[in-house]
C-alpha positions, 0 to 999 in steps of 0.5 A: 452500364458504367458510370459514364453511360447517363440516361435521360430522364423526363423530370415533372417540368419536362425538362430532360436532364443527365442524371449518373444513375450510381447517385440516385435512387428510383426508376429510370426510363431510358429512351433505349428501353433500359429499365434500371433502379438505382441503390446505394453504390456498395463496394464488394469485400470479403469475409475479412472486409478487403475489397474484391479484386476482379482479377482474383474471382475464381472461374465458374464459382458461384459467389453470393453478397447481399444487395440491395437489402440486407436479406436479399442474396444475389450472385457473382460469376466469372464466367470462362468466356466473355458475355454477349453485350445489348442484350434486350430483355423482356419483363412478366408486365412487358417492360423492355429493358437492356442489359449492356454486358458483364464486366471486368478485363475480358468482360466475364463477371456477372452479377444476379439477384439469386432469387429466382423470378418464377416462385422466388427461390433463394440462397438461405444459411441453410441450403440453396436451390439456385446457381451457377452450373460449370461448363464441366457440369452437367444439369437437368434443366437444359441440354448445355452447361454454363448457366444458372439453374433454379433446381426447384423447378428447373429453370435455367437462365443464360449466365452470359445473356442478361440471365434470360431465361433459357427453359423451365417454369420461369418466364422472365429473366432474374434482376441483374446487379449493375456494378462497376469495375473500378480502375483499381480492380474493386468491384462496386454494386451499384444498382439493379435491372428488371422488374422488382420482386423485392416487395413479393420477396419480403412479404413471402418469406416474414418467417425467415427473415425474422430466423435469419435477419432479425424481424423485416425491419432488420431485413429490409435495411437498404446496403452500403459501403460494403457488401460481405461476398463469400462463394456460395459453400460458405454461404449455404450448408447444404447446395442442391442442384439437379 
C-alpha cells in the first residue's frame, strides 16, 4: 500500500468517495478486504534525529521505533530476499484484510507491531522476548529461520508473508506497520493493518507505562513527525529468544 493506492469508503449519505489513507485517520473497509487504520504519517529517524535511508538498513537486524503511540514498539527488518506481495490474512473476529508487500528497491523492508497478538509480548528498556531470527539462526519455534519468534510461548510469524502466523500459540497475525518508501529513500509510517490491540495492550500494562513513559496519558500520546528507530540491542538490554 502506497500513497497512490486509495480506497473506497461508504460515507453516512452513501456516497463513495476516494480517500489517501495517509491523510486520514479511522478504519477503512476497502471492497478488497483490506482492513487498514490510518495515524499520523510519521518519518523514520535515528538516534541523532536524520531520516532513515532504506538503502542503509542493515540485513536481518531487528529495528524497534515506536508508533503509533508513544508506548507502542514495532519492528523494522530488511529481509535477505523480496517479501510475497496480496497476502490475505485473517483476524481472531474473522476480519479479512491484505496485506500488499514489504517495501524498498527490492521490496524486503517490513514493519511489524512488536507486540505479539497472542498475550502481548513486547519489546520494554529492560528485555525483549520478541524478534527477528536470521536466516543463520536457529529457533525453537519453527523448523525454518528468517521469521519472527515470540520466545514467550514460541509463536513464530512469516517475516515475509504479512507476519502470519506460522506456529505457536498465537492465532492471528501481528499488526503490520504501513510505510511508504519515499523517492528520497526516507522511510515514513503511516498507518497500521489487523485488528487493534492497542486498548488491551494499554489497560495490561498501566504499571510499565507509568515506569517507562510517564503514567497513560504520556503513553498513549499519538506519534508524529518523526519516530527515533534504533536496533533492537540498543533498545532492549537484555535480548531473549529461543
Amino acid at each position: 500500500m502506497d500513497r497512490r493506492n486509495f480506497l473506497k469508503v461508504v460515507a453516512a449519505g452513501a456516497t463513495v468517495v476516494a480517500v489517501n489513507p495517509s491523510l486520514i485517520r479511522g478504519t477503512l473497509y476497502a471492497d478488497d478486504g483490506r482492513l487498514f487504520k490510518a495515524y499520523e504519517k510519521t518519518q523514520l529517524v535515528d538516534a541523532a534525529g536524520k531520516p532513515i535511508k532504506a538503502s542503509a538498513l542493515l540485513k536481518e537486524v531487528t529495528y524497534i521505533f515506536n508508533y503509533p503511540y508513544a508506548s507502542t514498539p514495532c519492528m523494522l527488518i530488511n529481509l535477505p530476499k523480496p517479501t510475497s506481495q496480496n497476502v490475505e490474512l485473517k483476524s481472531d473476529s474473522a476480519e479479512m484484510y491484505t496485506w500488499k508487500s514489504g517495501v524498498g528497491k527490492e521490496r524486503t523492508i517490513v514493519s511489524y507491531v512488536a507486540i505479539c497478538t497472542h498475550q502481548m509480548t513486547h519489546p520494554t528498556p529492560n528485555d525483549s522476548f520478541i524478534g527477528y531470527v536470521p536466516t543463520t539462526g536457529k529457533t525453537m519455534a519453527y523448523d525454518k529461520s528468517g521469521v519472527i519468534v515470540c520466545s514467550s510461548h514460541l509463536s513464530a510469524f512469516d517475516a515475509g508473508a504479512g507476519a502470519k502466523v506460522l506456529g505457536g500459540a498465537a492465532t492471528q497475525p501481528l499488526n503490520a506497520v504501513v510505510l511508504e518508501h519515499a523517492a528520497d529513500d526516507t522511510l515514513w509510517a503511516v498507518g497500521i493493518l489487523g485488528q487493534d490491540k492497542f486498548h488491551d495492550y494499554f489497560k495490561s500494562f498501566r504499571p510499565e507505562l507509568k515506569e517507562f513513559y510517564g503514567g497513560p496519558a504520556e503513553a498513549k500520546k499519538l506519534v508524529s513527525i518523526s519516530a527515533k528507530t534504533v536496533k533492537l540491542t540498543e533498545f532492549s538490554k537484555e535480548i531473549i529468544q529461543y
